[in-house]
C-alpha positions as CSV (number, residue, x, y, z in Angstrom):
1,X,15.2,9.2,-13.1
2,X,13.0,10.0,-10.1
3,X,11.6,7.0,-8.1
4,X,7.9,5.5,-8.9
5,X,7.1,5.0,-4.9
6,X,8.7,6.3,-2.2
7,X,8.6,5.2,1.6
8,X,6.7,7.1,4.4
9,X,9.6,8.3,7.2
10,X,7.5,10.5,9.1
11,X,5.5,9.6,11.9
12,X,2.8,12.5,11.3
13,X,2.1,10.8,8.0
14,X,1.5,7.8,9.7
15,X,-1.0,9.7,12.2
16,X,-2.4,11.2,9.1
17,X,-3.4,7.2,7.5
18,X,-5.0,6.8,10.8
19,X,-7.9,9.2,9.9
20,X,-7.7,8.3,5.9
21,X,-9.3,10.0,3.2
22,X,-9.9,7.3,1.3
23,X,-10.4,3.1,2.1
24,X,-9.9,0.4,-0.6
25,X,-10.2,-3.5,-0.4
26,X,-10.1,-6.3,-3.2
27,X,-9.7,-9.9,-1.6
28,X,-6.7,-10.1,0.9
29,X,-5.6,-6.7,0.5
30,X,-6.8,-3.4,1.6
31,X,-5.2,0.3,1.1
32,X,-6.2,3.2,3.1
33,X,-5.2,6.7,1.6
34,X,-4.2,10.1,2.7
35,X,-3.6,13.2,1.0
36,X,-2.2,15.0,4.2
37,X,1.1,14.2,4.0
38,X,4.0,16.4,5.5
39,X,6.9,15.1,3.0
40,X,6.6,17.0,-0.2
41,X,6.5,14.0,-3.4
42,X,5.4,13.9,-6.3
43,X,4.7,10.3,-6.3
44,X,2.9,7.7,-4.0
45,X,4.6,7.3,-0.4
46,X,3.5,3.9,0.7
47,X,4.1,2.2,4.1
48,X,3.1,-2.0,4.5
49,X,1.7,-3.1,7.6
50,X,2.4,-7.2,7.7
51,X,1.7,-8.3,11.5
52,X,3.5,-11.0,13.5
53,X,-0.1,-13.7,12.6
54,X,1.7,-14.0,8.7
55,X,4.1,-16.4,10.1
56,X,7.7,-15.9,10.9
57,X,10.2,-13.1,9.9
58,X,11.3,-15.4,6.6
59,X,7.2,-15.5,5.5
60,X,6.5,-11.5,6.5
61,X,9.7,-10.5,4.8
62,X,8.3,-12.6,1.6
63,X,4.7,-11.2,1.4
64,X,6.0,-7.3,2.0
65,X,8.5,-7.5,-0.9
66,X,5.4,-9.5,-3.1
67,X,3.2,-6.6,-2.1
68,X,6.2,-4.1,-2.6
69,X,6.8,-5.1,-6.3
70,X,2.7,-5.2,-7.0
71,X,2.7,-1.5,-5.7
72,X,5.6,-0.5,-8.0
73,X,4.0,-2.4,-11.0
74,X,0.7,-0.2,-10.1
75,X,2.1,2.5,-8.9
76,X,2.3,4.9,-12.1
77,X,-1.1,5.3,-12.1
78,X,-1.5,6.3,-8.9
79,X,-2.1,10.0,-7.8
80,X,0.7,11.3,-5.0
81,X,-0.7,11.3,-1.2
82,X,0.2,8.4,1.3
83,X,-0.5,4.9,1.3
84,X,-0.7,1.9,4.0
85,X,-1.4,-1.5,2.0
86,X,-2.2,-4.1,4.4
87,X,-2.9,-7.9,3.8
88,X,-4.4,-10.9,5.4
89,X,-2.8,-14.3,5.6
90,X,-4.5,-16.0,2.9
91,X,-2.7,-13.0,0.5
92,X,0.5,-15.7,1.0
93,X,-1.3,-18.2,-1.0
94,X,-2.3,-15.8,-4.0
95,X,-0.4,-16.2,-7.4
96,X,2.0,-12.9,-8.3
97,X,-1.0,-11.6,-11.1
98,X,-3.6,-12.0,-8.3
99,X,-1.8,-10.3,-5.6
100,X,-0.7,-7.3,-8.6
101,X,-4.6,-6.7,-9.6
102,X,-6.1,-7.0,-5.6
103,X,-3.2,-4.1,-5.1
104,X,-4.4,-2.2,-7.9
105,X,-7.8,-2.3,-7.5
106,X,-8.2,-1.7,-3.7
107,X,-5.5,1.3,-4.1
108,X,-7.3,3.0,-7.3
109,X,-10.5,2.9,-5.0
110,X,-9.1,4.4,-2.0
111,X,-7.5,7.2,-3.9
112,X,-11.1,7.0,-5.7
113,X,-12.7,7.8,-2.4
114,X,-10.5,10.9,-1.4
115,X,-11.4,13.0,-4.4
């Protein structure tokens, strides 16, 4: 079975995100999309960008794997291109249903806004 998400490992994909063709946000989280993507997939590629301000390695290794398992629960109904979630502290405090639907709804919009 082919995977649902897949991870970005080129750099020129991340220089592609920088310039995004589409943005998304819904409460803690926003998604910025790209289409431009040198690795050929036929599903999502999605990188996570949790910065040092989250709290220690423990607490940023918690919140990417929560936004990792939100993106695979969404990530079916997403078209393929290139993804970078990002989220702000107070995504730590959201419940696992909260943190799933601000995921889906700020990464349908920025794949929304590239079309």
């Amino acid at each position: 079975m082919p995977p649902v998400v897949g991870r970005i490992r080129r750099s020129d994909t991340f220089r592609a995100l920088a310039r995004p063709q589409g943005r998304g946000a819904s409460g803690p989280v926003t998604v910025v999309f790209s289409r431009r993507t040198s690795e050929p997939a036929a599903f999502p590629l999605v990188g996570y960008a949790v910065g040092r301000r989250h709290g220690g390695a423990v607490a940023r290794n918690r919140l990417r794997r929560r936004l990792r398992a939100a993106v695979r629960d969404t990530a079916a109904a997403l078209p393929p291109g290139a993804y970078l979630v990002r989220a702000t502290t107070s995504a730590t405090s959201l419940g696992a249903d909260e943190l799933r639907r601000a995921v889906a709804v700020a990464a349908r919009t920025a794949a929304g806004g590239a079309a």
